[in-house]
N, C-alpha and C positions, 0 to 999 in steps of 0.2 A: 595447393594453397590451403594455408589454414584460417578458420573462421571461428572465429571467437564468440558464446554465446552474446557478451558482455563484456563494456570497457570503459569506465570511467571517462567522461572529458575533462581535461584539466589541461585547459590553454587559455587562463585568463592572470588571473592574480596570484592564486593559489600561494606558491613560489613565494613571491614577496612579503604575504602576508602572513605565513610562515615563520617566515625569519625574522618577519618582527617581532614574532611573538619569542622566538628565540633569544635574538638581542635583546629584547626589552628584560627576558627572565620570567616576564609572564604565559608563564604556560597550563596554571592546572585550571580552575572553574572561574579563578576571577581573571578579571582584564578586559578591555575594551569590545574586543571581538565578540563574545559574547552578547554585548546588548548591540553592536553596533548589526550581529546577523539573526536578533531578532525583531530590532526594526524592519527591518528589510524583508523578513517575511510576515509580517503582520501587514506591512503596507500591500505587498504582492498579493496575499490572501483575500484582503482588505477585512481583515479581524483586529479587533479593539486592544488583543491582548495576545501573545507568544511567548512562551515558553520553553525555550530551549532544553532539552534533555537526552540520556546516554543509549537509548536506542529507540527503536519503535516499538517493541515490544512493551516495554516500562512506560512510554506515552499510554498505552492502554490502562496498563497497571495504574498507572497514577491518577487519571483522568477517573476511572472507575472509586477508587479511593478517595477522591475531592468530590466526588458525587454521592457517593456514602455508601454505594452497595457492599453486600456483605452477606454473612450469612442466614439462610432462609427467603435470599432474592433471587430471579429467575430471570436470568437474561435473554432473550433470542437473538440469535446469533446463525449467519450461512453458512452450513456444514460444507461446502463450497466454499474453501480458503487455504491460507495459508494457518498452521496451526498459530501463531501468535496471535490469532485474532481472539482465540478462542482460550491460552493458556492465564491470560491474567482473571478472567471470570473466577476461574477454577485458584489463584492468589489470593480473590477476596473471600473466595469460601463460597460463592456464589455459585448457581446451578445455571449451566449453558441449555438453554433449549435450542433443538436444532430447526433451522426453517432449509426446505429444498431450494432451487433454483431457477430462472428463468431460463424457458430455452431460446428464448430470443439475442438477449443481453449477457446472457450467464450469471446476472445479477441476481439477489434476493428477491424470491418470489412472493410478491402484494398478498395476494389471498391464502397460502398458505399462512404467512406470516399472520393474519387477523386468525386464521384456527387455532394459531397456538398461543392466543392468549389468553393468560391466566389473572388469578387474584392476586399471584403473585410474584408476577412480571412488572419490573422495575423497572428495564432497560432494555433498548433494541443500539444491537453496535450494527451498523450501515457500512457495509467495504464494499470498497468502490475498486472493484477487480481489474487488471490487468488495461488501466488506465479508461474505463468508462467507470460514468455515474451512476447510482442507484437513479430512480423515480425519485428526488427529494421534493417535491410536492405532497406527493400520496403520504410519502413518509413522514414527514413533517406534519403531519394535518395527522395520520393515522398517533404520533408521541402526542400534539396535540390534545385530540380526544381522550384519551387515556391518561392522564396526566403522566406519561415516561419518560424519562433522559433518553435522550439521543446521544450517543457515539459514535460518530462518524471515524472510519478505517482508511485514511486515505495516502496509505505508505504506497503504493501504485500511480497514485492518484494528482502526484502534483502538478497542477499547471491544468489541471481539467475542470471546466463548467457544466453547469445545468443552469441550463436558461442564462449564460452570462455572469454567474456570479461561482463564484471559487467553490469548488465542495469543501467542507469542511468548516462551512459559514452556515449551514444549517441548523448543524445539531448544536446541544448545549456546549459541546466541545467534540475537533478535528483536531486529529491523532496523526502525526507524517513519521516516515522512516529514511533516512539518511544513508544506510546500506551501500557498499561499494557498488550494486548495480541497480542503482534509484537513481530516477532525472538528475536530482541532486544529493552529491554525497558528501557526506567528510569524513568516508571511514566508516565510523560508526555513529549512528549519532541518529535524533530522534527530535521533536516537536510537536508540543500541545498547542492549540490556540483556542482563545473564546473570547466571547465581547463580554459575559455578565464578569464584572469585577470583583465580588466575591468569590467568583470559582477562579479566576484566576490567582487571586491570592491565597484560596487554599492549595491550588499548583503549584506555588511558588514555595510557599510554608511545608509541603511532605515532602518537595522533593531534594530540600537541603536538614532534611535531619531532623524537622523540627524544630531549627531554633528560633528563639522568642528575639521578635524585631527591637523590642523595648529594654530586655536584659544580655547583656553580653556574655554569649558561653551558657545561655538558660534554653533548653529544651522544656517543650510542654505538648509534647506530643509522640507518639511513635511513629515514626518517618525514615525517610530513604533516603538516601544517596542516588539522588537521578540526576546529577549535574553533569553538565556535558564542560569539555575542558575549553579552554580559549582557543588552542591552535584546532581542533575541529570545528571552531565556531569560524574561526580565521578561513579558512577552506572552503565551509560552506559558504561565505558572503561574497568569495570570489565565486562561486557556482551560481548564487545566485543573480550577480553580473550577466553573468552568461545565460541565465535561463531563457528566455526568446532563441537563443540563436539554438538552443540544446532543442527545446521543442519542435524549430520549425526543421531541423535537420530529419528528426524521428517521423517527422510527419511525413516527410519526402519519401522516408526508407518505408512506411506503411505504405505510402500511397504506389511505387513502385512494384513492390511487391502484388497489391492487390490488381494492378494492372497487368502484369505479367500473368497472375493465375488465372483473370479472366481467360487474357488474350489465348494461352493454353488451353483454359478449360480445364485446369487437374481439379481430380475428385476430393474437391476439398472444399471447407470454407471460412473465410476469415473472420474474426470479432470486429465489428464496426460499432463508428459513432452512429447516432440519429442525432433528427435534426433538434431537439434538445440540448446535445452532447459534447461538447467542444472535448476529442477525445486526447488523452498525450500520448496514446500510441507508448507507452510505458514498454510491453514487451509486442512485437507482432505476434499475434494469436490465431491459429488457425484450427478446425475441427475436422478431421478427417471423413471421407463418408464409411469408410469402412474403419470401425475402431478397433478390430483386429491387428490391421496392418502398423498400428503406433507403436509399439514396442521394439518390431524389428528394424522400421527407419529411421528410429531414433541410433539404435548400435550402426546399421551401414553408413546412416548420413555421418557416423563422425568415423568410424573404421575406415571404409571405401573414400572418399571426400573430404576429411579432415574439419566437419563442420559442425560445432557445436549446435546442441538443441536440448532441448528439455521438456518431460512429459507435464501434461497439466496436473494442479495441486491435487494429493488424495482427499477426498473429503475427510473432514477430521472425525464423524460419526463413526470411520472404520478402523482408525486407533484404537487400541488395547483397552487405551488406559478412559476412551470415552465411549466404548461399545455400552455399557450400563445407561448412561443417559437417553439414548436413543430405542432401549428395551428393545432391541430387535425390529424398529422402521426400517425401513426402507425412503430412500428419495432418489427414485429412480432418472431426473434429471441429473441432477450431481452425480451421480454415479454413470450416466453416459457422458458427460461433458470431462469428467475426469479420464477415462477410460480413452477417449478420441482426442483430447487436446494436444497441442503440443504447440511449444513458443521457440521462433528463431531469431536469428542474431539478430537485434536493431542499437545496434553503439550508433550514438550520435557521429563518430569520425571514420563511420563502415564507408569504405568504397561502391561506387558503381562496380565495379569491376569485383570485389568481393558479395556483393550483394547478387549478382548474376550467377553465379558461382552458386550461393544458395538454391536461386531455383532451379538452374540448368539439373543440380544434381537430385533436389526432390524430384523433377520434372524423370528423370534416370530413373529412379526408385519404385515412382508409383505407377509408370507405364510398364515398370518390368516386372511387376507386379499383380500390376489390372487383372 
């Protein structure tokens, strides 16, 4: 049996709305689907304002640029991520400082993060890792004081709370990614939201070019092409249909899982929510005890088994190209969470029967092992 890390669901609309978009001829940035799936994520979020846009990565980008940073500002940012968290910083000219990680949460760690601020810390981006929340209390209270923007990272993140309310309703603006294997996808595709109406409107003004709402054909700005097209908007709004049924499926397949490895006992252990946390279970995450062993049951669980898996993200401080900014730190959290991580399959339409398959064959691996 083979097991797929990841698989899109798409058994709702999709299909139909599609072909609407195909019959109608409207296909590229304008048409209906587009505001019709960003209402629908502004209401779900429950944010004042959505922004539809062409991946996650450019929701950072742009959000950053309607907030004004740039050069000679100093972002903090968890070296502990996916690198897009960290690559638009480096777009506005802006300096990423790096903060370690929690070892409890794997989240952004509180008190390092108050060491590394500076005079000229502008902005803290908050990613909300592999489907848990940051602390947005602390966090919130800590942009607060300091008068900083907040950037919430929540391409992992959709459909997860902190205290009951959406992440990505904290900061001044919540960044989503759309990614073939995110809760929700359309391919490719991306989402800013925010309740203050000026910054949405500077979102909306960079990310089609600059043009001037009052002159037709008049640019008065230097601006992007961050428009997402109708038919991935069309995609996502059937996705978004389905979102309950997509979560609570993921939640089965973590909670399964985590049941199973109890009942075992393998030397491992999984990322959970707390009671905060309302998590989406985005990817099942598990830490090994011995982080020796990840690299080689990542090549048998798919060689021997057929089971796809994948190592946790490298912290971005050990890239080439961001070694300089870190001048030789060290964060020895992130650099054990990276080293022992590892995420397995959780598609929303995985089988019991492939999902046993998962552990049976860890369960092979790490006792032959031990």
């Amino acid at each position: 049996m083979r097991v797929s890390l990841y698989e899109p669901f798409l058994q709702g609309n999709e299909k139909r709305y599609v072909n609407d978009c195909l019959d109608s001829n409207w296909i590229s940035s304008k048409g209906k689907y587009v505001t019709l799936f960003e209402k629908k994520f502004s209401e779900y979020t429950g944010s004042r304002h959505a922004v539809a846009v062409s991946n996650g990565t450019v929701a950072i980008h742009l959000a950053l640029a309607a907030l004004g940073i740039g050069p000679g500002d100093e972002v903090l940012v968890p070296t502990f991520t996916y690198i897009a968290s960290v690559n638009p910083v480096s777009y506005v000219g802006a300096v990423p400082v790096f903060v370690d990680s929690s070892a409890n949460d794997w989240q952004m760690d509180i008190e390092e993060l108050r060491r590394k601020l500076t005079p000229k810390t502008r902005a803290v981006i908050a990613v909300h890792l592999y489907g848990i929340s940051c602390d947005m209390d602390i966090l919130s209270d800590f942009c607060r004081a300091h008068n900083l923007w907040l950037i919430e990272d929540c391409a992992e993140a959709l459909g997860v709370t902190w205290k009951d309310r959406h992440v990505g309703t904290f900061g001044h603006v919540g960044c989503y990614s759309f990614f073939g294997n995110k809760t929700v996808t359309t391919g490719e595709g991306g989402m800013v939201i925010a309740d203050d109406a000026d910054i949405a409107k500077r979102l909306i003004h960079l990310k089609g070019q600059g043009v001037c709402p009052e002159k037709y054909y008049w640019h008065d700005a230097i601006a992007f092409n961050y428009r997402m097209t109708n038919i991935q908007a069309a995609i996502g709004l059937a996705q978004m249909e389905n979102i309950e049924e997509i979560l609570k499926r993921k939640r089965a397949i973590a909670e399964l899982y985590h049941e199973e490895f109890e009942k075992r006992r393998l030397p491992l252990r999984m990322l959970w929510e707390n009671e905060s946390v309302r998590s989406s279970f985005w990817l099942a995450t598990v830490f090994l005890d011995d982080a020796a062993r990840r690299d080689t049951l990542l090549v048998d669980l798919k060689e021997k088994h057929g089971i796809e898996t994948r190592p946790a993200f490298y912290p971005v401080h050990m890239m080439p190209m961001y070694e300089p900014f870190s001048a030789g730190e060290t964060f020895p959290v992130a650099e054990r969470i990276s080293a022992g991580g590892l995420n397995l399959p959780s598609y929303p339409a995985m089988t019991r029967e492939q999902q046993m398959a998962v552990v049976e064959a860890l369960s092979i691996e790490l006792e032959k092992n031990g």
